[in-house]
C-alpha positions in Angstrom: -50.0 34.1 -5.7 -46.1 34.9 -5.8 -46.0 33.2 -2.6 -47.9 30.1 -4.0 -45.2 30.0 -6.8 -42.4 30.5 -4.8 -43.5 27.4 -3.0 -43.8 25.3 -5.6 -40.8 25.9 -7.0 -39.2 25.0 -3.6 -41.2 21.8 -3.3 -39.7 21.0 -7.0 -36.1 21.8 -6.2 -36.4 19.3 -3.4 -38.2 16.9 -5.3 -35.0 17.0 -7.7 -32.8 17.1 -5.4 -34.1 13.7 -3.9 -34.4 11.7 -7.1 -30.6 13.1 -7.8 -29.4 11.3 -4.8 -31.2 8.6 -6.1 -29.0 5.4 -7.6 -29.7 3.7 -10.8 -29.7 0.2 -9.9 -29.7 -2.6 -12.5 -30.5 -6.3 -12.1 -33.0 -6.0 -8.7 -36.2 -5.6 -7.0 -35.9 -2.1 -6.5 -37.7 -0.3 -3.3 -36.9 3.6 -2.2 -38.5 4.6 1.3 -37.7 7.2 3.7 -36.0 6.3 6.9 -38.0 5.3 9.8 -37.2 5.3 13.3 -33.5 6.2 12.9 -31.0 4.1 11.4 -30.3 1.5 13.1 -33.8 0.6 13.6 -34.1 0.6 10.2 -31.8 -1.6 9.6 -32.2 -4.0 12.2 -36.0 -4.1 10.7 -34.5 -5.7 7.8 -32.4 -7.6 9.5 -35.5 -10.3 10.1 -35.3 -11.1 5.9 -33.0 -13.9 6.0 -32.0 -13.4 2.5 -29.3 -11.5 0.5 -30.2 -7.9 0.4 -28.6 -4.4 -0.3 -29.6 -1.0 1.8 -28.2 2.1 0.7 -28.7 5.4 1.2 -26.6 9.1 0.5 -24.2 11.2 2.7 -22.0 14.1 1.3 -18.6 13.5 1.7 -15.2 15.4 3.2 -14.2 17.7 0.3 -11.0 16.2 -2.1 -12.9 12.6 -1.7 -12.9 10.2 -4.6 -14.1 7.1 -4.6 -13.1 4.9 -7.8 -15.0 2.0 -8.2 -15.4 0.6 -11.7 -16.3 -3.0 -12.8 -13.3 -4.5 -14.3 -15.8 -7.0 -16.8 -17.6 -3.4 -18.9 -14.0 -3.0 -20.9 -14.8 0.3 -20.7 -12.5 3.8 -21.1 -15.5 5.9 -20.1 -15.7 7.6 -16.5 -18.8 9.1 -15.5 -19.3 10.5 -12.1 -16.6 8.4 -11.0 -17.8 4.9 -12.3 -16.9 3.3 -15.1 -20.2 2.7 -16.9 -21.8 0.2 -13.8 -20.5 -0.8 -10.6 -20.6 -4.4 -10.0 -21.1 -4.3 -6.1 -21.0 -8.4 -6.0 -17.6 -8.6 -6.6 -16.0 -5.2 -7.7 -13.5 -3.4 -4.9 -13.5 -0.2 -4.3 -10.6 2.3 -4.1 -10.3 5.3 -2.3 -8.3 8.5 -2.7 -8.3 12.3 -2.9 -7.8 14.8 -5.6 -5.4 17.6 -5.8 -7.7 20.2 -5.9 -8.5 21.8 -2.4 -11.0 23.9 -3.7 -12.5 20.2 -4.5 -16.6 20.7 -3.6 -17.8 18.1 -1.3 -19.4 15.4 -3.7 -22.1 13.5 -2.3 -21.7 9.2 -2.0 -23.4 6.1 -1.5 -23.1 4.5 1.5 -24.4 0.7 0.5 -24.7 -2.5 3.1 -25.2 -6.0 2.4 -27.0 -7.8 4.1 -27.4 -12.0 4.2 -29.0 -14.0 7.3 -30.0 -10.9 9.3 -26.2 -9.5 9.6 -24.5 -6.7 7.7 -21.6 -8.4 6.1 -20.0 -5.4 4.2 -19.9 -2.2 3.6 -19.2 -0.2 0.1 -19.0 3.1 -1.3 -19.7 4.5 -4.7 -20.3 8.3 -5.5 -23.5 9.9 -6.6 -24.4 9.3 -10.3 -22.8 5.9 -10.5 -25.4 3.3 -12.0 -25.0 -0.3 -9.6 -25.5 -4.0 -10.6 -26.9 -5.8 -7.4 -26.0 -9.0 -9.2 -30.4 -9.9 -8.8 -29.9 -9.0 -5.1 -33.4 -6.9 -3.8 -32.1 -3.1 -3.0 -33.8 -1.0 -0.5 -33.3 2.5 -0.5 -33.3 5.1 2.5 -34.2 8.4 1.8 -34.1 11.4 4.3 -30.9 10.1 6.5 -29.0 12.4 8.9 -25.5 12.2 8.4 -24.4 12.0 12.1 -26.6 8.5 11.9 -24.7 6.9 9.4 -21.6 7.9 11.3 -23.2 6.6 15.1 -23.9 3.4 12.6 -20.9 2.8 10.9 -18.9 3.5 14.8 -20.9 1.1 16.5 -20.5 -1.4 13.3 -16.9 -1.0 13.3 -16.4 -1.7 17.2 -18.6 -4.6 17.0 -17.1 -6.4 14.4 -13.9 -6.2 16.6 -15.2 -7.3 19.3 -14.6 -10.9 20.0 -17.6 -12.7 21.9 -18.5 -15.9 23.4 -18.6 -17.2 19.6 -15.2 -16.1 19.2 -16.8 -13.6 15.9 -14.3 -11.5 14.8 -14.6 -9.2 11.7 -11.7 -7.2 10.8 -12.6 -6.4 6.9 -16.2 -5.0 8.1 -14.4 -2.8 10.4 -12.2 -1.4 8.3 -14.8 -1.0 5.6 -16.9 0.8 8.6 -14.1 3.0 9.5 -13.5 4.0 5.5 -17.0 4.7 4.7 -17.1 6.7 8.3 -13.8 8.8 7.6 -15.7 9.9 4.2 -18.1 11.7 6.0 -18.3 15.3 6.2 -19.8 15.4 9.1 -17.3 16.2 11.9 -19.1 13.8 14.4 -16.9 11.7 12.5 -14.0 13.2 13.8 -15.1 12.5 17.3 -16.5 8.9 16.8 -13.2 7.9 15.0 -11.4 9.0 18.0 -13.4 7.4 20.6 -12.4 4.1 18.7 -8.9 5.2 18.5 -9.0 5.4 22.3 -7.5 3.3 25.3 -10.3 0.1 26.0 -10.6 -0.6 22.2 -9.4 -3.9 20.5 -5.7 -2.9 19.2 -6.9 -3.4 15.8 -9.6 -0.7 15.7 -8.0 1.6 17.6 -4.9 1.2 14.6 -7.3 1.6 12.0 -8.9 4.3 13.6 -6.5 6.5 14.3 -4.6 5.9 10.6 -8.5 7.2 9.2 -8.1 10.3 11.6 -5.3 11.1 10.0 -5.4 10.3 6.1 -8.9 11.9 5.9 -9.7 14.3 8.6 -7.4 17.1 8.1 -7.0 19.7 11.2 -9.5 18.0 13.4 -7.9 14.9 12.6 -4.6 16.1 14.1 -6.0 17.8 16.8 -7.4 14.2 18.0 -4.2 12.5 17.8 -2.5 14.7 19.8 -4.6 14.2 22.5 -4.3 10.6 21.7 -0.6 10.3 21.6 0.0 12.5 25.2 -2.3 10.2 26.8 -1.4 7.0 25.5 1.0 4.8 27.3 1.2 1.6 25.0 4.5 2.3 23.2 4.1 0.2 20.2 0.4 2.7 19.6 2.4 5.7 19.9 4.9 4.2 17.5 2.3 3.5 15.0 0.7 7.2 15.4 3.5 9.0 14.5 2.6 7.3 10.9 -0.6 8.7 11.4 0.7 12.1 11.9 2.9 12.1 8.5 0.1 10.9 6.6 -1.9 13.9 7.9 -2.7 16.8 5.0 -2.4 19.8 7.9 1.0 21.2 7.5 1.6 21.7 11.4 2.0 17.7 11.1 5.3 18.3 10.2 5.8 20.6 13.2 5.1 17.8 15.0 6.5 14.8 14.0 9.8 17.4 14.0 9.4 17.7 17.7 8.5 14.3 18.5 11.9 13.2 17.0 13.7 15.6 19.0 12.3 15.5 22.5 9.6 12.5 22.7 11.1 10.3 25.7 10.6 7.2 23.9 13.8 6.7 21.2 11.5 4.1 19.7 8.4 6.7 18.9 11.9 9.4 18.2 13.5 6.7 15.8 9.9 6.6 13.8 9.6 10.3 13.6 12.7 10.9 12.5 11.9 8.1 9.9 8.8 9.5 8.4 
């Protein structure tokens, strides 16, 4: 009997917890289904609607992350859960930053795609508890999605929007809204897929954005990757640009670094550039 209840009670708290993650959405055909056949599959299934379409779904997020996002048009002073009364995903930005507090939990988001004539053509962010317009866009739901998925996803989304083809398609704003949404993650495969695209073989434009997410977002780890990335790297205008990379980082042995990069580094351009930051 005890045990029955207990059960119950479980099957409650997860029933809770899923409705929770769950977005208000405003001006749609709203649909909520779990995922099937991992992530990409899912979303290449809805790739074949030819229309306009939103797909969302929720991740927790890197403690300290806040995501601002609120519609401009509400004339609004109110802040709830990080949204200013709704988000207007058809044409509001978003902004990223991080609190103050380290102690900050790690606040779960919404990771939200838009899709129009079987592509993805952006990529957005809002945190839990925001309500969203989708501007009479449909909005499918995924429920149940493993975090390393949306960051194998957003990698592979990010590199291929780089990648210029036989079409000559060549996507830099979907990249970096791939490689933002993928920094957020809490995850620490994102650590290691942000660092394969900071790697030699990549278009120079990832790898930049890549390695500037590694960073601004993934503390310790973060500089731990770019270490290895800087000592292997022989492209002297990349190592230039990581030593940004390095001040911007939030683990205070970046310091140590960028200290000792100005005095030994053989390059006086990468030396110039640390002493600089």
């Amino acid at each position: 009997m005890k045990t029955n209840a207990l059960l119950a009670l479980a099957l409650a708290a997860s029933a809770l917890m899923t409705c929770a993650q769950e977005p208000r959405v405003t001006h749609t055909q709203y649909h909520s289904g779990p995922m099937s056949l991992g992530l990409s599959a899912t979303v290449d299934r809805f790739r074949h609607s030819n229309g306009p379409l939103w797909l969302g779904y929720a991740v927790q997020a890197l403690p300290r992350t806040h995501v601002s996002a609120c519609s401009s048009w509400t004339g609004s002073s109110e802040v709830e859960d990080g949204c200013c009364n709704e988000l207007r995903l058809e044409d509001t930005p978003d902004n990223l930053n991080t609190t103050d507090n380290a102690g900050a939990p790690a606040p779960m988001v919404y990771v939200l795609l838009r899709l129009d004539q079987g592509d993805v053509k952006k990529v957005r962010m809002a945190r839990a508890g925001c309500t969203l317009d989708a501007g009479g866009v449909p909005f499918e739901w995924l429920t149940d999605v493993p975090a390393d998925e949306s960051v194998a996803f957003l990698g592979k989304l990010a590199a291929s929007a780089t990648a210029v083809g036989e079409t000559g398609d060549h996507r830099p704003h979907l990249a970096d809204q791939s490689l933002v949404a993928l920094s957020m993650h809490a995850a620490p495969k994102a650590t290691e897929v942000l660092a394969s695209l900071a790697a030699p073989g990549n278009n120079d434009h990832l790898r930049e954005k890549a390695a500037f997410w590694l960073g601004a977002q993934r503390g310790h780890e973060g500089l731990v990757a770019l270490r290895k990335i800087l000592q292997s790297e022989q492209d002297s205008k990349i190592r230039q640009k990581l030593v940004f990379d390095f001040s911007i980082n939030s683990d205070p042995a970046a310091m140590d670094d960028l200290i000792q990069l100005a005095k030994s580094d053989a390059d006086s351009r990468v030396r110039g550039q640390a002493l600089f930051w």
